[in-house]
N, C-alpha and C positions, 0 to 999 in steps of 0.2 A: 553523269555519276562518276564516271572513271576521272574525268577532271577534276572534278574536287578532289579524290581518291589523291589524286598527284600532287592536287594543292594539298593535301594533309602531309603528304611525303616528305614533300620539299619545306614545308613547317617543321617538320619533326627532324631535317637533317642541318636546317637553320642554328634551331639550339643545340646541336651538339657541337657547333663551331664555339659556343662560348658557355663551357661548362659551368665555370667556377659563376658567371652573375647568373644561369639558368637557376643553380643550387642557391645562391644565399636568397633569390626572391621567393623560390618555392618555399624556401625555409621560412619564410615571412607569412605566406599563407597557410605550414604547417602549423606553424603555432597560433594562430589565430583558429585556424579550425578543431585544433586538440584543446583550446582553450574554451571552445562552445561545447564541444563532446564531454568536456570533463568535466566544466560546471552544470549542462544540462541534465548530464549523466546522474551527476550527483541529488539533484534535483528529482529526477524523476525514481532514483534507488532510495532517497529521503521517505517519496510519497509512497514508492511498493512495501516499504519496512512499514510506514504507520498501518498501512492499508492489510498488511498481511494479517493479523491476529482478526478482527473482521473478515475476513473472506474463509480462514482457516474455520473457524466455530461460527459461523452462516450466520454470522450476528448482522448481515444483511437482508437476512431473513426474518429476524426477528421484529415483535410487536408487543411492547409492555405497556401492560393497559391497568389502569387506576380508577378507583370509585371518583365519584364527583362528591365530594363531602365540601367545597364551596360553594356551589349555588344558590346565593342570597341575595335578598332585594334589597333595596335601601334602608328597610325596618331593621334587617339582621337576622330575616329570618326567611326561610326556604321560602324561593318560588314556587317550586314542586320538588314532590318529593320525589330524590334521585334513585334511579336501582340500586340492589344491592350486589356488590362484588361476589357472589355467595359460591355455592357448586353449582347451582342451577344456571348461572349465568355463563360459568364455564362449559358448563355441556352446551348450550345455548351457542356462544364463538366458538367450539368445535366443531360442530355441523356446518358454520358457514364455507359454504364453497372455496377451496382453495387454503384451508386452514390445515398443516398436516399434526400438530399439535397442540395443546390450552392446558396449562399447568399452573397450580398456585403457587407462587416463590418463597417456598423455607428456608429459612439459612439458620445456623446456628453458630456460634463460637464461645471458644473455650472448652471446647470437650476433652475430659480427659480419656486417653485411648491408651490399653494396659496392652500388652501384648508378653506374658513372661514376667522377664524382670524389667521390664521396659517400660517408662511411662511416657506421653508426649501430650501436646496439650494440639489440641487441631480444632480447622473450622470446619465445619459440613453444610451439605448443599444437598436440596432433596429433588428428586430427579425420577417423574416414571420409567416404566420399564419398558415402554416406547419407546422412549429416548433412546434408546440402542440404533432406530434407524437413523437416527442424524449424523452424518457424512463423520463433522468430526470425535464424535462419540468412538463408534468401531476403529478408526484411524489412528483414534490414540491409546487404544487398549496395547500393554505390551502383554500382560498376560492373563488369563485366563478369559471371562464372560461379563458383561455387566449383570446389573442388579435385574431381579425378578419377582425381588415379593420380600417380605419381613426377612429378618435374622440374617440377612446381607448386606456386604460392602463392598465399597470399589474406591481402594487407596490410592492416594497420587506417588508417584515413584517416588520426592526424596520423605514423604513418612514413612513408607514402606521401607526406606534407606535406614531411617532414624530407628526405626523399631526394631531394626537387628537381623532384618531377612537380606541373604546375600543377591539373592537377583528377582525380579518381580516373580519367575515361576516358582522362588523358594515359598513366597507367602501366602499361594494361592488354595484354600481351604483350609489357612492358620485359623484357629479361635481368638477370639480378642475379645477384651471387656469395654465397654463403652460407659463412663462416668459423668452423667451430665446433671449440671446445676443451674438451678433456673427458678424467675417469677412464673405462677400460673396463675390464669385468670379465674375467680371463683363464681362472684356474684356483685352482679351493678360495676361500680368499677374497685372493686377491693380488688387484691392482688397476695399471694402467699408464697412462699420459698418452698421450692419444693428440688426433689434429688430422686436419680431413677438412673440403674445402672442394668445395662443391655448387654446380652451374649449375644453374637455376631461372628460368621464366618466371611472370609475377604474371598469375593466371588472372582476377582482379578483386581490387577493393578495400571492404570493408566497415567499417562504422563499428557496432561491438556495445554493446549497452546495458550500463549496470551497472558491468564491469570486475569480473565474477565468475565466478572458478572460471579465472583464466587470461585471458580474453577481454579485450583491452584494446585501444584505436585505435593504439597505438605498440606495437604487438608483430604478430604473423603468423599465420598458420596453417600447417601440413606436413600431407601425405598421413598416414595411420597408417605406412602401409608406408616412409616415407622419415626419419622422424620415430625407430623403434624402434630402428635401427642406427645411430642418430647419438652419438657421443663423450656419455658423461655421464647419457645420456636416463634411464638407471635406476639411477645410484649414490645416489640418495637413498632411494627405493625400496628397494636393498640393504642401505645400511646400518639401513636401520629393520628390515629382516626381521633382520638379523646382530644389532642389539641386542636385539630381541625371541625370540631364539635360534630363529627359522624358518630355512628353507633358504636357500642361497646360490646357488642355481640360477635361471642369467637366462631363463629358461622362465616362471618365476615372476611374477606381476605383484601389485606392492606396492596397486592400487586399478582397479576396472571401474565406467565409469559405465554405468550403466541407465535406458533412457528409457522409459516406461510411453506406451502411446496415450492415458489419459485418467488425468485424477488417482484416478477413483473406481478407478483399476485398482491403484493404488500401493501399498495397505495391505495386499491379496488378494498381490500378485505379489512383496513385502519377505517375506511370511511365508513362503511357497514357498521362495525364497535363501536365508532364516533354515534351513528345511527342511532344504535341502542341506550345509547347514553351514557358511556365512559369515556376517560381521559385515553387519551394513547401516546405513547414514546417510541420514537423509530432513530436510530442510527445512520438508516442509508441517506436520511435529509440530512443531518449533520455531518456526515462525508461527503456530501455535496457541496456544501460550504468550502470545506476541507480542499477538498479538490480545485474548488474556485482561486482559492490560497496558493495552492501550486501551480496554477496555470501562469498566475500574474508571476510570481518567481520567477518560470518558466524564461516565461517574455522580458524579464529584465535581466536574467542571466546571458541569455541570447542575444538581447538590445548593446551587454559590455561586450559579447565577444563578437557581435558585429562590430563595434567601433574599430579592434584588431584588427579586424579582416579588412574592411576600408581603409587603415592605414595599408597593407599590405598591398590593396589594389593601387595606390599611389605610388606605391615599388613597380608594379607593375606598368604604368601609365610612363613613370620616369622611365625604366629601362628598357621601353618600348622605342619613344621618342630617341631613346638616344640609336635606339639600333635604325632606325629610320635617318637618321644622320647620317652612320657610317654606311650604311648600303645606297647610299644615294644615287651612284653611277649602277651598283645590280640593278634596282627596281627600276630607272631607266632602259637598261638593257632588257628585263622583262616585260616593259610595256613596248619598245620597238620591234619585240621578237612577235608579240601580237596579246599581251597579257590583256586581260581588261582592268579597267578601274574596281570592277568586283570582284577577280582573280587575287590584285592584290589587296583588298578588305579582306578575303577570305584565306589569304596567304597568313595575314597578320591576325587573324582573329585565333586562328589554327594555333596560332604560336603562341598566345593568352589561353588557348584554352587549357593546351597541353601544359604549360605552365603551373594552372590552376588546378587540375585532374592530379599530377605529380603533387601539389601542395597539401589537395583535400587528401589524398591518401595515405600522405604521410603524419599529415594531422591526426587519422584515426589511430596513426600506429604510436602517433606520443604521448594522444588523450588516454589510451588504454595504459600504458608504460606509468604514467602518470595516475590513473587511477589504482592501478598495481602496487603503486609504489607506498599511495597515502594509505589503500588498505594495509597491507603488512604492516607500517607502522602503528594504526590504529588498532591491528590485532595482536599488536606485540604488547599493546600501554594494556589493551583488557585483557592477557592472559595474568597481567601480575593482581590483577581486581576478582583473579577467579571466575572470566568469563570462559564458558569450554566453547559454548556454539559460535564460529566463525561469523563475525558482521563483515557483511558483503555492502558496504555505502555507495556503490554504482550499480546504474543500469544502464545497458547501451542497447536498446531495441532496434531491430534494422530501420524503422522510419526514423530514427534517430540519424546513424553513421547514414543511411542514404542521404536524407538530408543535409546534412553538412558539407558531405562531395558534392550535392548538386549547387549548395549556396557558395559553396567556394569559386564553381567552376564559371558559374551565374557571375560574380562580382569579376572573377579576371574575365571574362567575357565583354564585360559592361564595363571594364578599366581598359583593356583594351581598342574599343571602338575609337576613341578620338586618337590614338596612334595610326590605326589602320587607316582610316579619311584624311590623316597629313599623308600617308605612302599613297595612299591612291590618286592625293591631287599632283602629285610629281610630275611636272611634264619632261619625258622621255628626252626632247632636244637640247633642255635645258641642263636635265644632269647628265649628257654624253658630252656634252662642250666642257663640262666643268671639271675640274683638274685637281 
């Protein structure tokens, strides 16, 4: 152990006899290895940016389930008759195990929202009072409480902006009118215009991530129960069931979302739905895919800035060789003093590796400089587009930067080798004779 210890010494006091080629070839594998860190970097901050707004609103958690209003034989008409989407069905996926919410999806748009003198036109989104325990529900309240029952709302921070309150705890127990217009369903499939304006106290105001599935800073939130009897809430709903030749009965609900306690529940508790006889729609299989997409990136981001770093190990092999030329009388005088043929492989290997260790670590220090450098201009072009929130386009995880020192260190290692087997074939009498 202490021998090697010496053989590293004597590598490490080697390169400091030839500073300036030690520096331009380390510089060859710094930029190849800041060149992998920086496009993988990017690559992998690419897929945390998409992945972010799903993981932030547990939309990995989620299960949107759909009546079966296709189910027909070759006549055109029902094999069997499919269930119905109704409440009953929803209490029904509520009880299944591992389900921690089952809700019918209202949405509305175009609401007029008075506040004062103030008018705004906004979407809504109807939401139990459950709902409060989902992670990013609570997380994005900036003030007051969510909904709990009728004659309440929960604005998103730039309505709340727009209506004239200075900071979300200014609006919280404002009165506001709610002006909505809308088809309602009567009888068979007739349809009538109908108009219904709501008093409404804003229970708090939150700011939701993403702007998925409904959820946006200039739209609202409604009770379920305030939300289902309003003008419109399910003419779109109707008409997809009417075109799809389903019922026309407002009992019916056109989509239920499903919130699972843990994702590992999601694939177990879709199949059970499936079971009962509805459609279902999940996200996490489509960020599978997603993912698939970025791996292959990955690997071809990797695959160019491996070609760098193989160039750079050819730096290495060249000015290995050549140092094996001028020390030809030393590495004889080391094998007559008693060196072995493995002393001097591992003399030379020493002196590739310390090479390649100084390369990879100044790689991490140019890939970061480097990604430092595209961020700030990239957040200089979106502050004149009115972006406030800083975009962060890298990610440097430590399997990442370890990786890269150890693939650096790996290639001058392995560029190395065929230097070190020409020092080691040297015979001692031959380079002491030679002049």
């Amino acid at each position: 152990m202490r021998r090697v210890w010496e053989l590293w010494l004597l590598a490490f006091g080697s390169l400091r006899r030839t500073p300036l080629r030690v520096a331009l070839t380390s510089t060859g594998i710094a930029i190849a290895t800041g060149a992998i860190v920086s496009m993988v970097g990017f690559a992998l901050g690419l897929q945390a940016k998409v992945e972010e707004p799903f993981q932030k609103m547990e939309l990995l958690n989620r299960i949107d389930v759909l009546p079966r209003w296709g189910n027909k034989d070759g006549s055109g008409e029902l094999s069997e008759t499919p269930p119905s989407l109704d409440q009953a069905a929803v209490d029904q996926i509520a009880a299944l195990p591992g389900v921690a919410l089952a809700y019918p999806d209202f949405r509305l748009e175009g609401i007029e929202v008075i506040g004062g003198e103030k008018h705004q036109k906004a979407s809504a989104v109807g939401l139990p009072a459950e709902a409060a325990q989902l992670a990013f529900v609570h997380e994005s309240l900036l003030s007051g409480r969510f909904v709990t029952g009728p004659g309440e709302v929960v604005l998103g921070k730039k309505l709340a902006r727009e209506l004239g309150f200075v900071s979300p705890a200014d609006a919280v127990g404002r009165p506001l009118i709610l002006e909505v217009r809308g088809l309602v369903h009567t009888q068979g499939t007739n349809l009538r215009a109908d108009r219904r304006n709501l008093s409404v106290a804003v229970a708090g105001v939150w700011d939701p991530p993403g702007g998925q599935h409904g959820f946006t800073a200039d739209g609202l939130v409604l009770p379920l129960e305030t939300i289902r009897d309003l003008p419109g809430v399910q003419f779109g709903s109707l008409l997809e069931r009417l075109f799809q030749g389903g019922p026309s009965s407002t009992t019916t609900f056109g989509r239920v979302v499903v919130r699972v306690r843990h994702p590992g529940d999601l694939f177990v508790v879709e199949q059970k739905i499936k079971g009962i006889g509805f459609q279902t729609q999940t996200l996490l299989g489509r960020l599978k895919e997603l993912r698939t997409g970025f791996i292959l990136m990955d690997l071809l981001l990797t695959a160019v800035g491996s070609v760098a770093l193989v160039v750079a190990g050819l730096g290495i092999i060249n000015t290995q060789l050549m140092t094996v030329l001028e020390r030809y009388r030393e590495i004889g005088t080391y094998k007559a003093l008693g060196a072995s043929d493995g002393d001097v492989r591992v003399l030379f290997l020493g002196e590739a590796a310390l090479v390649g260790l100084l390369g990879g670590l100044g790689g991490l220090l140019l890939g970061r400089v480097v990604s430092w450098i595209i961020e700030m201009c990239v957040n200089s072009v979106a502050s004149r587009y009115d972006v406030d929130e800083p975009l962060i386009a890298f990610a440097f995880p430590f399997y990442l930067l370890g990786g890269a020192v150890l693939f650096a260190l790996l290639v001058s290692i392995a560029s190395g080798v065929y230097p070190a087997s020409r020092a080691a074939r040297i015979d001692p009498i031959q380079a002491l004779r030679a002049e």
